[in-house]
Backbone bond lengths (Angstrom), bond angles and torsions (degrees), N, CA, C in turn:
res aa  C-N    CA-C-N  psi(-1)  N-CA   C-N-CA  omega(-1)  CA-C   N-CA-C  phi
1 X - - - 1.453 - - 1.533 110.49 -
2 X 1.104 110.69 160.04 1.800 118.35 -167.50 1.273 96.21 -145.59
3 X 1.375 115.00 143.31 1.398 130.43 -162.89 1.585 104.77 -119.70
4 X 1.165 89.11 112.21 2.057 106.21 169.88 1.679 118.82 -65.50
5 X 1.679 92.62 92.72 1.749 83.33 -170.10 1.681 114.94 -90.87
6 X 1.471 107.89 10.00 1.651 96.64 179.95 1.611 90.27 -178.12
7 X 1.444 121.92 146.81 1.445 135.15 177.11 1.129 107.93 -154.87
8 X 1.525 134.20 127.03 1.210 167.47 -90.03 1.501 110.92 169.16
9 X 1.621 145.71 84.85 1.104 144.38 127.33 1.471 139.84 -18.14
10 X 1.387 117.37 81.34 1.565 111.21 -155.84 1.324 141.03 -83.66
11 X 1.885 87.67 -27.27 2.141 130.32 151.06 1.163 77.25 -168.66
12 X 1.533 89.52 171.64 1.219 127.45 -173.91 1.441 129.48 -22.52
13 X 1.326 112.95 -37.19 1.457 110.06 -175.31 1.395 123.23 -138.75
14 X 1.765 91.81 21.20 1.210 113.48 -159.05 1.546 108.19 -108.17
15 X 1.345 145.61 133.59 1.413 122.71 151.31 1.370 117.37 -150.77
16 X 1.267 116.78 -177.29 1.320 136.64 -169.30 1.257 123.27 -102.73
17 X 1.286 147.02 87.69 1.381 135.33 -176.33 2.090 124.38 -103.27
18 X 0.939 95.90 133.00 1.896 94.00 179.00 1.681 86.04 -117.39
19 X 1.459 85.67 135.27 1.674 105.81 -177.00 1.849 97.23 -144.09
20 X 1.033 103.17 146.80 1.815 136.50 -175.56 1.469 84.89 -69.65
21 X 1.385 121.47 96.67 1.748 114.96 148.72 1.840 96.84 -129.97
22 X 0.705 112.72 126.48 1.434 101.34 -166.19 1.863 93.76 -101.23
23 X 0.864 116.32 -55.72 1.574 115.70 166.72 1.572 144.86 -29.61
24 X 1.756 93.31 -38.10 1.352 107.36 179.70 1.907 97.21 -94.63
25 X 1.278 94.78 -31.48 2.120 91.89 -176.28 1.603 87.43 -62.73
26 X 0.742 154.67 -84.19 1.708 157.25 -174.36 1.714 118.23 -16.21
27 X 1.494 100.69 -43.55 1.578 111.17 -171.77 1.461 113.30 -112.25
28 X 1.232 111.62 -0.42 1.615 107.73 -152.45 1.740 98.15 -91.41
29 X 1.383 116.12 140.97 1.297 115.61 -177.96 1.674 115.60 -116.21
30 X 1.342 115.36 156.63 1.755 107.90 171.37 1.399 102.20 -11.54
31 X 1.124 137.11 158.26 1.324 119.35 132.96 1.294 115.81 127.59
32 X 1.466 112.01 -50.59 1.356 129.65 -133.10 1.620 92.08 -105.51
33 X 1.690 111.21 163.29 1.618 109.15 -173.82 1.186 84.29 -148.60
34 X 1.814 116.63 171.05 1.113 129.68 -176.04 1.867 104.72 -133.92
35 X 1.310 113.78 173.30 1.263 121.50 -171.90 1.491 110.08 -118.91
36 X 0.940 148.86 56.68 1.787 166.27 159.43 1.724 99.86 -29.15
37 X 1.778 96.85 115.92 1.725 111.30 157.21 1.288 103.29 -106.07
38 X 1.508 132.12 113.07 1.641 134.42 147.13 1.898 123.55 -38.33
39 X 1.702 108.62 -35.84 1.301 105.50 -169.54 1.295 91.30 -108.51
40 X 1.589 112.77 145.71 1.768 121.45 154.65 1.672 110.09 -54.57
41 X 1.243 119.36 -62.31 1.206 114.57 179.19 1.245 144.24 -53.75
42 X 1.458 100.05 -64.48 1.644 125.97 -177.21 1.564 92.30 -135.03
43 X 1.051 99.98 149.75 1.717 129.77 164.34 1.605 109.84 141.41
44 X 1.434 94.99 174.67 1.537 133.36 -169.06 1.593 108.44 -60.99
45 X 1.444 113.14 122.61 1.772 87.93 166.84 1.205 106.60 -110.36
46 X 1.391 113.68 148.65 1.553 125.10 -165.84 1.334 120.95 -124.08
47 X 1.518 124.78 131.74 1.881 104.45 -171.42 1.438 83.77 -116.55
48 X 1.222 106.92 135.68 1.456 150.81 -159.18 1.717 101.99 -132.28
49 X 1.399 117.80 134.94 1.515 123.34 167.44 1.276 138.96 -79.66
50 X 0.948 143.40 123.31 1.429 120.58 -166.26 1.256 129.82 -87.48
51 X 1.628 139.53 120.73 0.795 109.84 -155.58 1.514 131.89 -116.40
52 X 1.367 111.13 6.79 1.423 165.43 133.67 1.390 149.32 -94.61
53 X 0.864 127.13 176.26 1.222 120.39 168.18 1.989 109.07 166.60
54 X 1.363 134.61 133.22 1.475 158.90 158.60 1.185 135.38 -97.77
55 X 1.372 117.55 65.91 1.457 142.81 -172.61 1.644 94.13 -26.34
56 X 1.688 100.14 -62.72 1.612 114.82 -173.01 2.077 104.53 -39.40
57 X 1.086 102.42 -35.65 1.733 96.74 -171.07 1.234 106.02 -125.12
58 X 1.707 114.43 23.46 1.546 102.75 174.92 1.181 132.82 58.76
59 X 1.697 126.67 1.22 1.379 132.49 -176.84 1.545 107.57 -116.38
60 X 0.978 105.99 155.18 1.851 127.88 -166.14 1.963 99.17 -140.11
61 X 1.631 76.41 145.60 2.257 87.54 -177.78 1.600 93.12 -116.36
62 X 1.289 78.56 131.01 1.694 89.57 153.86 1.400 110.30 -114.71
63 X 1.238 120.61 155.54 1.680 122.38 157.92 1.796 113.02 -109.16
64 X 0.695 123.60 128.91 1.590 120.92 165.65 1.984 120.72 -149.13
65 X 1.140 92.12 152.95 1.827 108.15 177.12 1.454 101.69 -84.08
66 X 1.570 91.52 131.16 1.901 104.87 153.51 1.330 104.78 -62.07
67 X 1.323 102.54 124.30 1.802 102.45 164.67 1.294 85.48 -137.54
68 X 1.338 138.43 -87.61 1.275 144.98 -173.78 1.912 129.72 -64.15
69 X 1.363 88.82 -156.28 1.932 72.84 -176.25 1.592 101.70 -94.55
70 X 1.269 127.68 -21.86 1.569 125.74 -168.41 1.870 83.69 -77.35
71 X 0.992 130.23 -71.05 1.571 119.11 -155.32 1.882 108.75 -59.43
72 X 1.399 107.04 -8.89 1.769 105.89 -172.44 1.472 82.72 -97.86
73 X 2.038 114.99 -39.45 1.815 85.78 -167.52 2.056 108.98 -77.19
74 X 0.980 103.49 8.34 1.856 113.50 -175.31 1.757 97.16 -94.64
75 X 0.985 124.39 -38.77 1.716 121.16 175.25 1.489 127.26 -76.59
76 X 1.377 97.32 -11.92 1.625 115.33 161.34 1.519 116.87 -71.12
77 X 1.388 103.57 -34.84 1.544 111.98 164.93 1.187 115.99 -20.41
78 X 1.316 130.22 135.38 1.433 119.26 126.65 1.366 142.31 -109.11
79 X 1.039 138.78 -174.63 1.834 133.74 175.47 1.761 105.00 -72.53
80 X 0.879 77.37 123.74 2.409 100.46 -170.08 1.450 96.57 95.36
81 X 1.256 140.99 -3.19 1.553 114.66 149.90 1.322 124.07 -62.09
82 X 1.479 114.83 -160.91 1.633 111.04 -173.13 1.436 88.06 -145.32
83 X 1.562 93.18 -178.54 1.551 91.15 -164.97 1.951 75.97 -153.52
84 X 1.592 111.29 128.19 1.256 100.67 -170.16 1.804 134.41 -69.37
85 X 1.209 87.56 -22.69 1.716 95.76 -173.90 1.734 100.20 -161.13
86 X 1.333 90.30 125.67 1.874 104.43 166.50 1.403 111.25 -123.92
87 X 1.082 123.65 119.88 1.662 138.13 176.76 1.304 99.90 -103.99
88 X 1.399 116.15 117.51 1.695 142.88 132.80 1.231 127.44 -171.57
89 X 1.766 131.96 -137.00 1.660 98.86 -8.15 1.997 99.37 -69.61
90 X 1.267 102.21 154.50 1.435 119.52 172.30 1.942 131.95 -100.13
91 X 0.766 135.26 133.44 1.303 140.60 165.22 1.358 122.17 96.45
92 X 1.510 141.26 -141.42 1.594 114.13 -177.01 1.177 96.90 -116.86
93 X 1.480 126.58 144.99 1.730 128.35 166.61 1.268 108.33 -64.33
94 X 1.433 88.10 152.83 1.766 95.95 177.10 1.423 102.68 -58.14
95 X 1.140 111.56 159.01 1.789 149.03 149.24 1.162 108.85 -64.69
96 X 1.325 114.51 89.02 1.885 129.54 176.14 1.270 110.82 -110.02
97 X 1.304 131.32 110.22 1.045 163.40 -173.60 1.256 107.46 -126.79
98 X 2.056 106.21 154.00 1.528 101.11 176.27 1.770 82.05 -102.83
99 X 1.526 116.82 142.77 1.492 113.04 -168.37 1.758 90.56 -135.95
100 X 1.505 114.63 -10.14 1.689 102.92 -166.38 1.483 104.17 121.24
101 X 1.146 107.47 -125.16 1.245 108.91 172.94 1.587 125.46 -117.46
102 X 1.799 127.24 152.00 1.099 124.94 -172.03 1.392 103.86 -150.46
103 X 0.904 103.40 136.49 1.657 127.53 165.97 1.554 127.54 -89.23
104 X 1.088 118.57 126.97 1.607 110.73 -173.18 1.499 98.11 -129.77
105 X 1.149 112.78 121.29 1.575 129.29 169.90 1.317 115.12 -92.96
106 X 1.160 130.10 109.58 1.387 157.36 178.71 1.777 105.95 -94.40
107 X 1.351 106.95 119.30 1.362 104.74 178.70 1.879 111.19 -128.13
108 X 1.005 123.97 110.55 1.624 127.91 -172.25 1.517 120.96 52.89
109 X 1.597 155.27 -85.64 0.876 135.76 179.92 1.360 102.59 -113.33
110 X 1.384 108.48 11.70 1.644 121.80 177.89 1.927 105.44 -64.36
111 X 1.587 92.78 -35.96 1.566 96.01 -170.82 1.911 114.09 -61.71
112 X 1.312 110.94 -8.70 1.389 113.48 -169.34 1.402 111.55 -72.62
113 X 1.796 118.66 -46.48 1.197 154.71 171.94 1.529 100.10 -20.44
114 X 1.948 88.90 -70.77 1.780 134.71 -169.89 1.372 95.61 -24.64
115 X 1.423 110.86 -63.15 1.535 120.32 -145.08 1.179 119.47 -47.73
116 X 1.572 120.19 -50.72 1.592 114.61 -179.83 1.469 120.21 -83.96
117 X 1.528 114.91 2.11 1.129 121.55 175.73 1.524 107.53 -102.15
118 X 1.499 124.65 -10.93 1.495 114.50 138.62 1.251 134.26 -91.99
119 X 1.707 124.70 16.37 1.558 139.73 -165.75 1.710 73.73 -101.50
120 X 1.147 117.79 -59.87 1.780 121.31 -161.54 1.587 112.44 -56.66
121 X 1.699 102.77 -52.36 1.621 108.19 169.50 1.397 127.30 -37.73
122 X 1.513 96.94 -41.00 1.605 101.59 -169.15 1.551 99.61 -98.22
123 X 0.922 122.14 -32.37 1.438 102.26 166.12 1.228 129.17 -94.29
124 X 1.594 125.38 35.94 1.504 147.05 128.60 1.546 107.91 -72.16
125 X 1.187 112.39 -32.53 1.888 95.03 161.31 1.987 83.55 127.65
126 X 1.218 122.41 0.08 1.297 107.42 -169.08 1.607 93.18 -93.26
127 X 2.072 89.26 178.51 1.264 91.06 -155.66 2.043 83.49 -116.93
128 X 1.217 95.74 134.18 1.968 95.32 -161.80 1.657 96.34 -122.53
129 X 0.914 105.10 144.64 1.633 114.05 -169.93 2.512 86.60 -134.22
130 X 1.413 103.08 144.33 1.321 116.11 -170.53 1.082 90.50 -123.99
131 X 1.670 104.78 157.67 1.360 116.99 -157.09 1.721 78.46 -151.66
132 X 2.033 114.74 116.88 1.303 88.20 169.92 1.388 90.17 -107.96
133 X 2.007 109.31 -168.36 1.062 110.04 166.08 1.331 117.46 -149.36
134 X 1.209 140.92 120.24 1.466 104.47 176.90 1.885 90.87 -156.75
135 X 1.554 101.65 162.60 1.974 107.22 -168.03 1.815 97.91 -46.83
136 X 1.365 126.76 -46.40 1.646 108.16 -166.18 1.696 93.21 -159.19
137 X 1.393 118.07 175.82 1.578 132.65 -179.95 1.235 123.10 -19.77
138 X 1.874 90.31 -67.16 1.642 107.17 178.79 1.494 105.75 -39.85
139 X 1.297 119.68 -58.95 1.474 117.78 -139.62 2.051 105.82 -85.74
140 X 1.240 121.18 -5.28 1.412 138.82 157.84 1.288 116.78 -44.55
141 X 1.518 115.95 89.51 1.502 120.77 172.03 1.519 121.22 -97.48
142 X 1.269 129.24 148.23 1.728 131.58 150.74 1.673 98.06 83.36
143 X 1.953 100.66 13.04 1.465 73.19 170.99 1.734 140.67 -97.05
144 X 1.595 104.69 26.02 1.198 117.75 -171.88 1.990 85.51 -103.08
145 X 0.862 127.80 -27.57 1.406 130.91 -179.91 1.377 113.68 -65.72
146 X 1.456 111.47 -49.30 1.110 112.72 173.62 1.697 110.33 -71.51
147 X 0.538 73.92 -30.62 2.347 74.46 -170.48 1.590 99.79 -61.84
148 X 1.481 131.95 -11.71 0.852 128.25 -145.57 1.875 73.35 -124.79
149 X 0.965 152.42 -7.55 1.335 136.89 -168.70 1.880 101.87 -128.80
150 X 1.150 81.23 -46.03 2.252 87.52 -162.73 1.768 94.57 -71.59
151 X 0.894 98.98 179.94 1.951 124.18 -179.34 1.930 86.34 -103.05
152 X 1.147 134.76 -31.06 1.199 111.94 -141.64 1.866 98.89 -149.40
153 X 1.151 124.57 134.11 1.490 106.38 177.65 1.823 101.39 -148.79
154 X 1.258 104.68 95.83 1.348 102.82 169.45 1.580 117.78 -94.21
155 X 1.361 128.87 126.01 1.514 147.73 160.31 1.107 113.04 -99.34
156 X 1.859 95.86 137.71 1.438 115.59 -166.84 1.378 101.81 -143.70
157 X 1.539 125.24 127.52 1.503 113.30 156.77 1.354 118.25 -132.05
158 X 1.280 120.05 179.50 1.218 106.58 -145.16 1.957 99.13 -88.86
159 X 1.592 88.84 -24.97 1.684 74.57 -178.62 1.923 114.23 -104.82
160 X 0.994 106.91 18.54 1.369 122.32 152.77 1.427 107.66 91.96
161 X 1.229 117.51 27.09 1.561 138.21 -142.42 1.691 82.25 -91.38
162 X 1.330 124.26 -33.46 1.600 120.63 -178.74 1.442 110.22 -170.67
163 X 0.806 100.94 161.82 2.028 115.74 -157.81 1.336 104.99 61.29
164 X 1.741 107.34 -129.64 1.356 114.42 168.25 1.251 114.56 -78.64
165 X 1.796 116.90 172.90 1.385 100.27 175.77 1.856 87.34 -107.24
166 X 1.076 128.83 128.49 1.503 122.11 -175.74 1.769 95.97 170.30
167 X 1.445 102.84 174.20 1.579 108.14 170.70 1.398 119.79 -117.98
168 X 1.175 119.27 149.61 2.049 119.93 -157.15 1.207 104.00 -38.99
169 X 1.397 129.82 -47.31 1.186 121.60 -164.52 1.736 125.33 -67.56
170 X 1.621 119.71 -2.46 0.978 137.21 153.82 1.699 129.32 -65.78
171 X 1.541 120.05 -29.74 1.111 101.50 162.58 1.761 108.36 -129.28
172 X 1.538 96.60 24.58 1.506 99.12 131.95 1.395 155.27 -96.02
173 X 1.456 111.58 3.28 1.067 146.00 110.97 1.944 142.26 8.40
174 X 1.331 69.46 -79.44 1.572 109.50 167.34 1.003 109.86 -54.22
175 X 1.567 105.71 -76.34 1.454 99.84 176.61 1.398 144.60 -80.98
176 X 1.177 87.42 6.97 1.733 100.93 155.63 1.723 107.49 -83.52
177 X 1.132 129.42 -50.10 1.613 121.07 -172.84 1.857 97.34 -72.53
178 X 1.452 136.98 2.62 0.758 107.38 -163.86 1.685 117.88 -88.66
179 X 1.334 129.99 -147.23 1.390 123.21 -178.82 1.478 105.91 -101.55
180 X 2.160 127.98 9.65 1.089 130.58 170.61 1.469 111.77 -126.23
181 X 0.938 108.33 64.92 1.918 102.52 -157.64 1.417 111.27 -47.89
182 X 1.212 132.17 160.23 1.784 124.62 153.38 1.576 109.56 -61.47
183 X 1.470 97.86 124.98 1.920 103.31 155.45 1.239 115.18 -73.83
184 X 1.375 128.61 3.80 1.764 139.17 -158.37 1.515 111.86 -165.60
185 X 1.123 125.47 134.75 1.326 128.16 156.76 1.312 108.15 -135.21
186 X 1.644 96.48 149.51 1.712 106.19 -178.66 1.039 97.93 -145.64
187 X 2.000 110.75 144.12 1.506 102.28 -157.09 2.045 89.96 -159.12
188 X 1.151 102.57 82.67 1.690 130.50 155.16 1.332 121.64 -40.88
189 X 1.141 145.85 96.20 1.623 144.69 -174.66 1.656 140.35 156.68
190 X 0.951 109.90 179.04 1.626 100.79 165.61 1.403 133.09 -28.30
191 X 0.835 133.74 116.28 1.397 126.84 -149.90 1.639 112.80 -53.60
192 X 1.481 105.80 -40.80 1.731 128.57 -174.17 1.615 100.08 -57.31
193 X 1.976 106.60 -37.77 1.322 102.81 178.91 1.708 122.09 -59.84
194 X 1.537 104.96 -40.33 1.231 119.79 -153.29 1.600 85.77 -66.19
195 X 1.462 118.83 -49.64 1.334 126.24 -135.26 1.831 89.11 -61.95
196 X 1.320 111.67 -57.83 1.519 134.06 -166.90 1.831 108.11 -57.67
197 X 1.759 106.18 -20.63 1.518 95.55 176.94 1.284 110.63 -115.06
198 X 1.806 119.04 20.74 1.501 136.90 133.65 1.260 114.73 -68.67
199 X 1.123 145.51 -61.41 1.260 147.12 135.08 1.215 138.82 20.34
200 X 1.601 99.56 -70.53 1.548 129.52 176.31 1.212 92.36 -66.91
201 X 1.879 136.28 -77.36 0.928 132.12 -177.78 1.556 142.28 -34.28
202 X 1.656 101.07 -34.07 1.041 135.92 -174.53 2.168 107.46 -32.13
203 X 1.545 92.42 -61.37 1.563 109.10 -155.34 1.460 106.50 -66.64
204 X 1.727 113.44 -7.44 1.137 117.69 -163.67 1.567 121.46 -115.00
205 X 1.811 106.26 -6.57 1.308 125.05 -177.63 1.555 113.57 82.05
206 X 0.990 123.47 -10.25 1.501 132.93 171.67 1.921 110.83 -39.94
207 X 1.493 103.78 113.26 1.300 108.94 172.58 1.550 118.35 -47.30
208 X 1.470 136.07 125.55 1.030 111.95 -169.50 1.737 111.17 -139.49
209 X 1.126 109.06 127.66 2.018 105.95 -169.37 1.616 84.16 -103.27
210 X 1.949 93.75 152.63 1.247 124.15 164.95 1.702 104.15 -124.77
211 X 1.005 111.11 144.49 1.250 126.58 167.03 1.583 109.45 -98.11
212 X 1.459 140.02 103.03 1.348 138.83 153.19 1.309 132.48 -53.71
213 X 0.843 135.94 129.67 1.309 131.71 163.03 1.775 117.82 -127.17
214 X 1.549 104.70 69.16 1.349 104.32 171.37 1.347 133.11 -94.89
215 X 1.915 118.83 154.20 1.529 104.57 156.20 1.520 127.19 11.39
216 X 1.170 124.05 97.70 1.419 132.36 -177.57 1.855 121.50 -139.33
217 X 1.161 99.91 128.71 2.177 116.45 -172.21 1.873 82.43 -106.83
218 X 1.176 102.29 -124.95 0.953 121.13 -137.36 1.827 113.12 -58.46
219 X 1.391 100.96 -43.78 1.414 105.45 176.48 1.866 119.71 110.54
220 X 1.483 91.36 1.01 1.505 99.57 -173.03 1.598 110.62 -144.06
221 X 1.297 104.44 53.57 1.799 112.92 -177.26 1.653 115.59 51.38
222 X 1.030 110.20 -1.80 1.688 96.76 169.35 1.013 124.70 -78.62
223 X 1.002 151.04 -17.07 1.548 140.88 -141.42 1.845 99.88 -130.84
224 X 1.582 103.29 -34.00 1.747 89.20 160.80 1.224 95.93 101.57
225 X 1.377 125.84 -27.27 1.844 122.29 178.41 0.780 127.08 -25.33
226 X 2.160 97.64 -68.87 1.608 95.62 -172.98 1.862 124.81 -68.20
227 X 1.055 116.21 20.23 1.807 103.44 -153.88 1.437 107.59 -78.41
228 X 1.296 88.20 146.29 1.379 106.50 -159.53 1.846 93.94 -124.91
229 X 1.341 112.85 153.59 1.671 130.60 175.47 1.530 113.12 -75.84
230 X 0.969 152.95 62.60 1.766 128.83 -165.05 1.909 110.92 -123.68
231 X 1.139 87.06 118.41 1.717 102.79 176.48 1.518 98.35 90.57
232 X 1.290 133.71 19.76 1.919 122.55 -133.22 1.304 136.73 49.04
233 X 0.867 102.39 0.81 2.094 112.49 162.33 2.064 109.81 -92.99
234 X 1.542 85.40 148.14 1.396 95.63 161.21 1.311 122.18 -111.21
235 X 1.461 100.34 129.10 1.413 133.37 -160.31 1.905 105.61 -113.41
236 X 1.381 98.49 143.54 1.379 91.46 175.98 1.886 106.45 -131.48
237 X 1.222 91.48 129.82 1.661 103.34 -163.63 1.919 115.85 -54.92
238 X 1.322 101.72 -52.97 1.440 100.86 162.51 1.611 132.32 -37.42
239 X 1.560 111.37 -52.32 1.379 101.20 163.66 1.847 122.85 -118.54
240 X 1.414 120.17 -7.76 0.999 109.81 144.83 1.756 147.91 -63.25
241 X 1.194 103.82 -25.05 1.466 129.77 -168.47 1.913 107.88 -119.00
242 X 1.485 102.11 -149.13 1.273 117.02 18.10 1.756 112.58 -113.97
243 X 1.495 108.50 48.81 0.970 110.00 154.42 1.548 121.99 -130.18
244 X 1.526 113.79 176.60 1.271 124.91 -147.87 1.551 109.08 -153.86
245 X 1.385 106.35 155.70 1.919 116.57 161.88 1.429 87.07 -53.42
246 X 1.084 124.91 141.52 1.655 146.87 -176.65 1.806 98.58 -102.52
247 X 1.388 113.27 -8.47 1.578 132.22 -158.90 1.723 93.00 -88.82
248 X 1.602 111.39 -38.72 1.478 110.39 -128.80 1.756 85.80 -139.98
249 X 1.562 121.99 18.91 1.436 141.06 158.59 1.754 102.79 -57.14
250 X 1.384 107.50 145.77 1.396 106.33 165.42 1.916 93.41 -114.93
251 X 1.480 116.61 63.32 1.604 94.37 174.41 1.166 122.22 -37.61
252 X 1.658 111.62 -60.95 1.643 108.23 -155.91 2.066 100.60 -55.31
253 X 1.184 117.29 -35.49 1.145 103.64 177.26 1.792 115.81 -67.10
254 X 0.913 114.38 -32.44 1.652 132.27 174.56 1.663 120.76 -58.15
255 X 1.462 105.05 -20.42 1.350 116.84 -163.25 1.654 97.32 -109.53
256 X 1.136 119.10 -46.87 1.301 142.07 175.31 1.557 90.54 -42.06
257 X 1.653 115.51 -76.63 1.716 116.30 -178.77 1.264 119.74 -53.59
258 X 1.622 116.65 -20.46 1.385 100.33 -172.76 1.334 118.73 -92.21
259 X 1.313 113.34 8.17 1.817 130.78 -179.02 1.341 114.80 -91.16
260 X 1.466 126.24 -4.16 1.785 127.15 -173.17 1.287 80.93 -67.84
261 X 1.501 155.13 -79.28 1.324 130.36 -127.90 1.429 108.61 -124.34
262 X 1.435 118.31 48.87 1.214 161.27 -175.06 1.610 87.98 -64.63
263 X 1.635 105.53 -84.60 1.679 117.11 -179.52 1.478 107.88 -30.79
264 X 0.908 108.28 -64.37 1.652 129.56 -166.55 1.558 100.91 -47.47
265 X 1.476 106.37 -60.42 1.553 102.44 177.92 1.652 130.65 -49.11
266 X 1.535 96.95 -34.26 1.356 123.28 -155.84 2.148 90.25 -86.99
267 X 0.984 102.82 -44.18 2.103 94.37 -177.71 1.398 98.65 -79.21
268 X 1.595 134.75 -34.22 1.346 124.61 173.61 1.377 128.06 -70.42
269 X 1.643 118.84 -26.21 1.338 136.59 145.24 1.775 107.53 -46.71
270 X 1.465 115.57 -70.69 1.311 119.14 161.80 1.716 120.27 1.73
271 X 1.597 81.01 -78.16 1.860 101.57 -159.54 1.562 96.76 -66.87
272 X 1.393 118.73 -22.45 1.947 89.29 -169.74 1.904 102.42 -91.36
273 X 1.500 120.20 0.99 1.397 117.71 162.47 1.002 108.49 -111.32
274 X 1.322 158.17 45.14 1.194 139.62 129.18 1.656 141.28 -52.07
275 X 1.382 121.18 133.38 1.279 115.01 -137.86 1.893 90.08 -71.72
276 X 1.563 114.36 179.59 1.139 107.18 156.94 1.462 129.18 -110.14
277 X 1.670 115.54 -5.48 1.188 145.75 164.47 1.867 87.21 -50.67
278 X 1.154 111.46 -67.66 1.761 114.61 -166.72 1.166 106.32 -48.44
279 X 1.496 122.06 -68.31 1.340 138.96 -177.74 1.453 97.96 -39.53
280 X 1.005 146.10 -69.45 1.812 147.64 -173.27 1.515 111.84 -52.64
281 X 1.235 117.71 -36.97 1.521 136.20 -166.52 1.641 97.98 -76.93
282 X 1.747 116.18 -62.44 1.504 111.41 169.90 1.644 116.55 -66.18
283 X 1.335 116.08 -16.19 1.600 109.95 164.86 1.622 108.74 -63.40
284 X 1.050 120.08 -54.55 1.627 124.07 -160.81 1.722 89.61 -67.64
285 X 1.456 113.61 -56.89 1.859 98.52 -166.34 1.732 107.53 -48.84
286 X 1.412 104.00 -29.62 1.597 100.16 -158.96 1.902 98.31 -75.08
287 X 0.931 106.24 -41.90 1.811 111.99 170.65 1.675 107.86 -68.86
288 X 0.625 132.92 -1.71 1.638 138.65 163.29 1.122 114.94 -70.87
């Protein structure tokens, strides 16, 4: 059992959790994610990023979205609950190098991931400029964290609610045509995001990492979930990754797999907002 020492609401569907793993805060590197069960018995296992971690107090943060029933029954949590089983840290640390300069594009809860993989950049001696992104204000995380680590922090949303109004790949862009290009890009997020600021990068030769976060069981290449297409090989994100050449991604095939339990997410998301006004209203017709 693991002990929930603090939880944090960040918007709406968003939050922050510090939980007692004392093992993984000790070992865990840029990079690396873990696989979290809520129930002793039965339940879902979920790999989640880490996005912190305090060797000194043994506790590690994750951030994650309710979408399904394990992340709505984990936000019910509170601090002195438990959380039944956490497995890591898992998968390969980033590749930190001092290379010049690098840019890391953070896109919605992608930016949580970001953080220690721009705490590490800059203290390899490079010079890292952040790129956040997210649809409007509310939904803007880690950006007082970051301001406090990077040389550089540009915010963008899509409806112009704060920073620019535009999407990352616009003043990443930029800084590719500019007169300091990135020797590195790193790019945290929605997959459609990641794919499009491989893309951007693409025309210019710019080294470029994706962070995956696919379909995932077990956490140790058995089960075949995560596999992913890259260069024409199959790759499996848990222990190959879960990052990658962002060059040599098969998204559209990646995006395609990550939609089978789409439905599933979407009625179990469903059931934990349902109004209770409704619920009373179809009680009374059915007794009628």
């Amino acid at each position: 059992m693991n002990k929930i020492l603090g939880k944090e609401q960040l918007s709406d569907e968003v939050w922050r959790m510090d939980i007692e793993v004392p093992h993984i805060a000790r070992e865990r590197k840029a990079g690396q994610f873990l696989i979290l069960q809520v129930d002793v018995d039965f339940g879902e296992r979920i790999p989640l990023t880490i996005a912190n971690a305090n060797p000194e107090t043994g506790s590690i943060t994750i951030v994650f979205q309710t979408v399904g029933a394990t992340t709505h029954k984990l936000a019910q949590l509170e601090a002195g609950d438990t959380v039944a089983s956490v497995l890591g840290p898992l998968g390969r640390p980033t590749k930190i190098e001092k290379v010049g300069r690098v840019v890391c594009v953070g896109g919605g809860i992608g930016v949580a991931p970001l953080y220690p993989i721009v705490q590490a950049q800059k203290a390899a001696g490079n010079h890292v400029t952040v790129i956040l992104g997210a649809r409007n204000k509310s939904l803007i995380i880690f950006e007082k964290e970051m301001r406090e680590v990077a040389d550089e922090v540009i915010v963008c949303t899509d409806d112009g609610s704060y920073g620019r109004k535009c999407v990352v790949t616009v003043p990443l862009k930029d800084l590719c045509e500019s007169p300091t290009p990135p020797d590195e890009v790193v790019a945290i997020g929605p997959p459609i995001m990641m794919k499009f600021c491989a893309e951007t990068t693409r025309p210019y030769g710019i080294h470029t990492v994706v962070s995956l976060n696919t379909i995932m069981v077990d956490g140790t290449g058995m089960c075949g979930g995560c596999r992913v297409t890259v260069g024409g090989e199959t790759k499996f994100v848990c222990v190959d990754g879960p990052e990658f050449d962002g060059h040599k991604v098969d998204f559209d095939n990646m995006m395609k797999r990550m939609k089978a339990y789409k439905g599933v997410e979407m009625r179990a998301h469903d059931s934990f907002h349902v109004c209770n006004l409704d619920v009373a209203a179809r009680d009374l017709e059915k007794k009628q």
